[in-house]
N, C-alpha and C positions, 0 to 999 in steps of 0.2 A: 238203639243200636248205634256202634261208633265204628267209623273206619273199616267199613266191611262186615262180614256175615260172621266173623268171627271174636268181633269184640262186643261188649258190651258197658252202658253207664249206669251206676249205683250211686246216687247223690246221698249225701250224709245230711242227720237231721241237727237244728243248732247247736253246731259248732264255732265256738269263738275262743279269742282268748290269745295266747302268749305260750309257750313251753316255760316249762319247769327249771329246776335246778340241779343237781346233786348236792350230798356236803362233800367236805374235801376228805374224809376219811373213805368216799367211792372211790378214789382216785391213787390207781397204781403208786408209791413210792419210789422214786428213783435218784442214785448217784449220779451227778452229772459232773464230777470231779473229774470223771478221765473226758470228761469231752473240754476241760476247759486248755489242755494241754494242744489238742485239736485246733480250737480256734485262737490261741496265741501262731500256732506254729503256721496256721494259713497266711498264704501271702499273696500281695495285692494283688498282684498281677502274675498269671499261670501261661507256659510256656511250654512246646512241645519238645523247644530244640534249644540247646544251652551254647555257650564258647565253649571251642573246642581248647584243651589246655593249652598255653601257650601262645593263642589266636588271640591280641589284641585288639587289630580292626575288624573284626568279624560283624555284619550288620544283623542283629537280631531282628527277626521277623515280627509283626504287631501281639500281642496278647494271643492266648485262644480266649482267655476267661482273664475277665476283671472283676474281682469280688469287689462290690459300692458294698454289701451288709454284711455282718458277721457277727453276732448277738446268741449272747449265752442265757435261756431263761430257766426257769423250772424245771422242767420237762424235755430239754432237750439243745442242740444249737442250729439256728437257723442263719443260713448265708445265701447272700443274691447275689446275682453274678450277672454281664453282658457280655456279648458276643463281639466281633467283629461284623459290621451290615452283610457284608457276601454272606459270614457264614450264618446266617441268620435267614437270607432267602432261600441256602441251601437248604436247612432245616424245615424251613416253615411247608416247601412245599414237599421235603420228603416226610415228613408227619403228616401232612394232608393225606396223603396216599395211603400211610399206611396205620396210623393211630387217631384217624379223625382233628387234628391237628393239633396234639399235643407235643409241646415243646418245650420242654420244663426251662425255668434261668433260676429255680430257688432247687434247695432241698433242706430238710429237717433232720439232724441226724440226733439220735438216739441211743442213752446206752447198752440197750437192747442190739439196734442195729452192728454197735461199734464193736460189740463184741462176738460178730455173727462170724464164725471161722472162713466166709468166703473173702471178709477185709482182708486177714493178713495173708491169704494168698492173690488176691487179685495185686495190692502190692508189689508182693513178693514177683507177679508175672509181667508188670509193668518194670521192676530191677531188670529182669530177663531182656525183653524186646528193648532198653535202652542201653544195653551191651552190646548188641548187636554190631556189628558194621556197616556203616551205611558212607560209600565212597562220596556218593551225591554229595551230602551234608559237609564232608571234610575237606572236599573242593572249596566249600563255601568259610571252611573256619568254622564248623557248627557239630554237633555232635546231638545225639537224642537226646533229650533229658531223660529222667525216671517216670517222671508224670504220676509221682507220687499222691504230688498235692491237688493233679484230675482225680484222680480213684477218689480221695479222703473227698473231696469237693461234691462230686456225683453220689456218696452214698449217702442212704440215707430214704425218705418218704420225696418226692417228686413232686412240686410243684410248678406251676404256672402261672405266675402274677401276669395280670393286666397289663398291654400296650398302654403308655401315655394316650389320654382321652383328653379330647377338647371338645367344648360345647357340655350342656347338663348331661347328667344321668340318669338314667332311672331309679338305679340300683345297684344292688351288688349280688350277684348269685356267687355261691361258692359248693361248687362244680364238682360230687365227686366220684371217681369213675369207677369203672368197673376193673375187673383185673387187668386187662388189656382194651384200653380205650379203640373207640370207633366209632367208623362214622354214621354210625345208626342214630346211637345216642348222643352225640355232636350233632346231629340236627337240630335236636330240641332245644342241646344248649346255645346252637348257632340264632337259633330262632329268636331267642331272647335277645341273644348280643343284635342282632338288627335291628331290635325293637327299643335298642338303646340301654340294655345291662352292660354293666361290665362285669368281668367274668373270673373268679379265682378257680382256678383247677387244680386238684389236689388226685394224687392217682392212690389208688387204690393198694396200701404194702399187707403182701398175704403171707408171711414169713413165718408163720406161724409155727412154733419148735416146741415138743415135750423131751421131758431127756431119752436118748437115745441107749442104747444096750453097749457098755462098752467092750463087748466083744467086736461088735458091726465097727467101733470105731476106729478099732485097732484095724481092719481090712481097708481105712482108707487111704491110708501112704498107697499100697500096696494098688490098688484101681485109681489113683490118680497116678502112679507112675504108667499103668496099662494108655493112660491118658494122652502121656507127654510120648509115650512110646509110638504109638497110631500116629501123633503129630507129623514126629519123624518120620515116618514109613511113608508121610503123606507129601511131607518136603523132601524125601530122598527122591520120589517117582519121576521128578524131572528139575532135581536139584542140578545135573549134570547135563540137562539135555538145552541143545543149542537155541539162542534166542526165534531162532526162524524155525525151527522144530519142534515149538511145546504145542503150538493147534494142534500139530501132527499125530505130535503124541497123544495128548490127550485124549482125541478121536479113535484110537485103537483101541477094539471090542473088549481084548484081554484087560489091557491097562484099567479100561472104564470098572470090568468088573470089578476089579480088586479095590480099584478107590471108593466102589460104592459098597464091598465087604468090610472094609479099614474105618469109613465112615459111620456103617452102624452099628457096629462093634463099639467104636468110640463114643455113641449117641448112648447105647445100652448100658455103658460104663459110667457115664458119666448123671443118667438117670439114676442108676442104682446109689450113686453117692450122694444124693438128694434125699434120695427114701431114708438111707440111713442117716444123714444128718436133720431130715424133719422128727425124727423119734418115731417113739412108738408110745403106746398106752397097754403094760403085759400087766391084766387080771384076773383071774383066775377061780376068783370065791368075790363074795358080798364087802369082804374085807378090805380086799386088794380094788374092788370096783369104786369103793366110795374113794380112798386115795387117790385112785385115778382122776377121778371127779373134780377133788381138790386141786390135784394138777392141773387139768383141762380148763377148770375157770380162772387158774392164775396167768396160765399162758395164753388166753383169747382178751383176758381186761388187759395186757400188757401190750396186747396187740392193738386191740380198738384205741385205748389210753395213748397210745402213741400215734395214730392217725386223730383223735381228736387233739392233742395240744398241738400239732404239727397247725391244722386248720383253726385254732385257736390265737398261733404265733403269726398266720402270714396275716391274717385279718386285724391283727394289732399293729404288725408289721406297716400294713397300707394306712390305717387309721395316723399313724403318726407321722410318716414318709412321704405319701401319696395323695398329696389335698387336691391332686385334680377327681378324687375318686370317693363317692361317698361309700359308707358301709352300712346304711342307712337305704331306704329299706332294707333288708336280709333276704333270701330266698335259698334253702337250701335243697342241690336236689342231685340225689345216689342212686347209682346203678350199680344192681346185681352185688357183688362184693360194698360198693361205696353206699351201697341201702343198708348193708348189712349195720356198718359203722354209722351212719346216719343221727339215728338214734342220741348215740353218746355223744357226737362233734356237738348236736342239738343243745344237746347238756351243758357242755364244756365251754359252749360259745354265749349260753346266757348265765354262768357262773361268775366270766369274766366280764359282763355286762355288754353283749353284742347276743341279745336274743334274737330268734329266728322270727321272721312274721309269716311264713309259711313254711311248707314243706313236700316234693316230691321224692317218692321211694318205687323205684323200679326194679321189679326182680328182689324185693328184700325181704326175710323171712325174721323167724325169732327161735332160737333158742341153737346156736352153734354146734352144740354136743352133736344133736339131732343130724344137722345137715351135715358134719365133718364124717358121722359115720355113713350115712345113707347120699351123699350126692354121688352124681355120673360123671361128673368133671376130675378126669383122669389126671392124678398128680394132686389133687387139691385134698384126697381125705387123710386124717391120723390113723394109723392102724390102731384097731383095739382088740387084742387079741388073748388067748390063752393059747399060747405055746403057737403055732401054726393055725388053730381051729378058730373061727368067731368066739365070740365069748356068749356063755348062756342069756337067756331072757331075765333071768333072776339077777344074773352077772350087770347087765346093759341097766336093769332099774334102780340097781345101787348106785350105778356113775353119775346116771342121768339127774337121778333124785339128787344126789348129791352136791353134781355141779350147778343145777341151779340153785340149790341153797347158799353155794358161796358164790356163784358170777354178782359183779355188779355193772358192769359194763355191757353183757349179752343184753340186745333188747328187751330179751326178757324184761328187764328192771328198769331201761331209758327207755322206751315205746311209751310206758303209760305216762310219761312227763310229759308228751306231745299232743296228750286225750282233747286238749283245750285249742291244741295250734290250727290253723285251717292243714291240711296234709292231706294230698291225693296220691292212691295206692294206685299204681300198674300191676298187674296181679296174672301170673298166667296159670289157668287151674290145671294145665297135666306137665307142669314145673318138676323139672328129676333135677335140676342143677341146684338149686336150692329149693328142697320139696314143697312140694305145693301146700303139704300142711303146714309146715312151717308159713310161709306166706299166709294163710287162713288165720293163723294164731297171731301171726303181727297185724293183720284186721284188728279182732276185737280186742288186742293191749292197747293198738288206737283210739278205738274207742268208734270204732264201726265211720273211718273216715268215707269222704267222696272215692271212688275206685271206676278204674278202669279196667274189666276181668274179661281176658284173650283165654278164648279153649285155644290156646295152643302150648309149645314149649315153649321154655327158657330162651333157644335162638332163636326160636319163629316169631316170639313176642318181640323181639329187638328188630327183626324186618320190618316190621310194621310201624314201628316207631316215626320213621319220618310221615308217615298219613295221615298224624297225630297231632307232630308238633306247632301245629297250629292252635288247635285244642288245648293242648298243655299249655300253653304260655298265655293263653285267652282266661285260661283258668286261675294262673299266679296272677294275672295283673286283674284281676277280679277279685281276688283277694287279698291285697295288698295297695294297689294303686289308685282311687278312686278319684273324679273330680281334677284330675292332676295333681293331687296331693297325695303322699305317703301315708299310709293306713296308718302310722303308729302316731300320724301326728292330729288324727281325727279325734271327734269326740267320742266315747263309745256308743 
C-alpha cells in the first residue's frame, strides 16, 4: 500500500531498455509556408504603447517582450521571449497561485494553430481596444499600440524553458501538463526540480476541431455580435456614472441582478460558439461511421503531432542555446491530457535522437475515440451523432474500428514503443475523465509497466498526488540515475 488506504503498488517484471521510434511517414504533414511570413514579420522588441503621431520626444516605455529566438523548423515556429524583472515576479507569483507555476517565455505555433478562426479575431479585438482613447497615454506623447505582434507571439502550444541554472544537473524532465496545470502535479515536478532537474514545461493544446455543419457556422457572426452587444450593456451600466459613485452603484440589488443576467447570457453565447466551432462527427449508418473514423484519427495525430514537435523543438532548442543545461538524462512525465500525448513526444523525441530514459504517465489512457466520446469533462468531448440522437452501437463500432485502423499518433500505436522504457503508470480505477478502461488498456500497450492504482477519481487521484511525490521522483532517479552517474551512460 502507498499513500493511504487508497492507493496501491504493482511493480513490473524486467523491464529495461530505450523507447522506440516511428518512421517519418507516422508523422502528420504540414505546410509551414504561412508561418514563414509570421516569423519574418516578428519583431524584436513588442510594446504595449507606441508614439503618438506627431510626438517626437515621447519616452517609450521598456519592452513587454523581447524575442532572443525565432526559428522556423518542420513542424512549426518556435520563439522565446523575456520579460521585464518586475514583470516576471509579477507573473511568477501569480502562476504560483493559480497554475502551479506555469509561466510560459516560449510558444510553438503551428499551421493548424494559425489557422484556428479565434487568431484573426483575437487580432481583429486587439485593433479594437488600441482605438480606443486613452487621455492618460496622450498626456504622455503615447498612444496604444495594436498588440498585434502579442496575439501572433502568445499563440500557439505554451511553453516554459528553464531559468539560467548554475552548478551540475541532474537532468532534464520535460514536463507535460494537464489541461490546466496545477499545483497538485507541480509538486511532483517541484520535487524533482529541488533534487536538482531542470525542468521544460510544455502545456497541454486540446484544440482539437472536426469540420463543423456549416449551417452552425453561418449563426456565428450572428452570436458573436450577441457577444459584443452584452459587452456594451455591461460598459453602458456605469459608463456615465460618477467616479465617487460606481461602488455605489455597483452595490445596488437591481443593477447586481442584471449584470449577473447580461454576464451569463454572455458566458452561454460564447460556449455555444465553441461547440460549434470544435465540429461535430454526423453518422448515421456503418458508412458514414467509418468516414467519421477517418476524420477523427486525422484530427487527434494533427493534434498530438503538434504537441510532440513543439516538445521536440524546445528540447533541440536548449540542446544548442542552453549549455548551462544538459538534456541528457531525459525523464519524461504527463498529466491527464499531457499522458495522453506522452506516448508520441516519446517517439518524436527519440526519432530526433533525444530518447527518453524513463517515463511517468498520470491520468493517461489509450485509444481517443473512446474517451472523446465517453469522458465527464464538460466541454472536452466531439459530438458524434445522428441527427440529434447518439449514434447506434453498430454506428459507434464502424468509427471506433475504423479510427484505429488509421490513427498513428493515438497511444494506441506510440504506448507499445515505450514496452522496453522503465515508465510508471498513476492509474485511478473509477477514472470517468479519461475512462478507466482506457487507462487499463494503456497498462498492457505498456507492457504491464510499474503503477500506482488510486480507487479513486480522475480529481481525487491528483489530491493525493503531493503524498506521493516523494515516491515518484525516488522511482525516476532509480531508474535513471545510479552511482551518480547517468543511466545511459552505464554499461547494460
Amino acid at each position: 500500500m502507498l499513500g493511504g488506504c487508497f492507493s496501491e503498488y504493482h511493480r513490473a517484471e524486467g523491464r529495461t531498455g530505450r523507447a522506440g521510434a516511428l518512421g517519418a511517414e507516422a508523422w502528420p504533414v504540414v505546410d509551414i509556408e504561412p508561418l514563414r511570413k509570421v516569423g519574418r514579420s516578428t519583431p524584436r522588441e513588442i510594446r504595449s504603447v507606441a508614439p503618438a503621431p506627431g510626438s517626437s520626444d515621447a519616452t517609450l516605455p521598456p519592452p513587454d517582450y523581447t524575442v532572443e529566438h525565432n526559428n522556423l523548423d518542420p513542424g512549426g515556429l518556435l520563439r522565446v521571449w523575456s520579460t521585464a524583472p518586475e514583470d516576471d515576479q509579477l507573473l511568477a507569483k501569480f502562476t504560483d497561485d493559480l497554475f502551479g507555476g506555469f509561466n510560459p517565455n516560449a510558444a510553438y505555433l503551428t499551421p493548424r494553430v494559425l489557422a484556428d478562426p479565434t487568431m484573426a479575431e483575437d487580432i481583429a479585438a486587439a485593433h479594437k481596444r488600441a482605438a480606443m482613447p486613452d487621455s492618460l497615454l496622450r498626456s504622455k506623447g503615447l498612444v496604444p499600440a495594436t498588440m498585434e505582434a502579442d496575439v501572433m507571439l502568445r499563440k500557439g502550444i505554451s511553453i516554459q524553458l528553464p531559468a539560467e541554472q548554475t552548478g551540475a544537473r541532474a537532468g532534464l524532465v520535460v514536463y507535460l501538463t494537464s489541461i490546466i496545470p496545477n499545483k497538485y502535479e507541480a509538486s511532483v515536478v517541484n520535487e524533482l526540480r529541488e533534487r536538482g532537474w531542470a525542468v521544460l514545461s510544455i502545456e497541454a493544446d486540446t484544440r482539437l476541431r472536426v469540420p463543423a455543419d456549416p449551417a452552425d457556422l453561418a449563426r456565428i457572426p450572428g452570436l458573436q455580435a450577441q457577444v459584443e452587444a452584452d459587452s456594451e450593456a455591461l460598459d453602458a451600466m456605469i459608463r456615465d456614472t460618477e467616479p465617487g459613485e460606481a461602488l455605489k452603484a455597483w452595490s445596488d440589488p437591481a443593477l447586481q441582478r442584471r449584470r449577473t443576467e447580461i454576464i451569463k447570457h454572455q458566458t452561454q453565447t460564447m460556449i455555444e460558439i465553441h461547440r460549434i466551432r470544435k465540429g461535430r462527427l454526423e453518422c448515421c449508418d456503418e458508412e458514414s461511421g467509418r468516414a467519421a473514423g477517418i476524420v477523427l484519427a486525422g484530427a487527434v495525430d494533427e493534434l498530438i503531432g503538434d504537441h510532440a514537435m513543439a516538445a521536440s523543438a524546445a528540447v533541440r532548442y536548449l540542446q544548442q542555446y542552453r549549455p548551462d543545461l544538459p538534456v541528457r538524462p531525459l525523464v519524461l512525465i504527463g498529466f491527464s491530457a499531457g499522458a495522453l500525448s506522452a506516448p508520441a513526444v516519446s517517439a518524436r523525441l527519440a526519432a530526433d535522437g533525444f530518447p527518453a530514459n524513463a517515463a511517468v504517465l498520470v491520468g493517461g489512457g489509450a485509444d481517443l475515440s473512446t474517451i472523446l466520446r465517453e469522458t465527464e469533462l464538460v466541454g472536452s468531448s466531439i459530438p458524434i451523432q445522428c441527427g440529434d440522437k447518439p449514434v447506434s452501437g453498430r454506428v459507434w463500432k464502424a468509427l471506433n474500428e475504423t479510427y484505429q485502423g488509421h490513427t498513428r499518433l493515438d497511444p494506441l500505436k506510440t504506448a507499445p514503443l515505450m514496452a522496453e522504457m522503465p515508465v510508471l503508470q498513476v492509474h485511478a480505477a473509477w477514472d470517468s475523465v479519461v475512462p478507466a478502461k482506457t487507462g487499463r488498456r494503456l497498462y498492457e500497450l505498456l507492457g504491464r509497466p510499474d503503477r500506482i492504482d488510486y480507487s479513486l477519481g480522475h480529481v481525487s487521484m491528483f489530491y493525493k498526488l503531493p503524498g506521493v511525490r516523494g515516491r515518484i521522483a525516488d522511482w525516476v532517479e532509480s531508474h535513471v540515475v545510479r552511482d551518480g552517474r547517468p543511466a545511459d551512460k552505464l554499461e547494460p
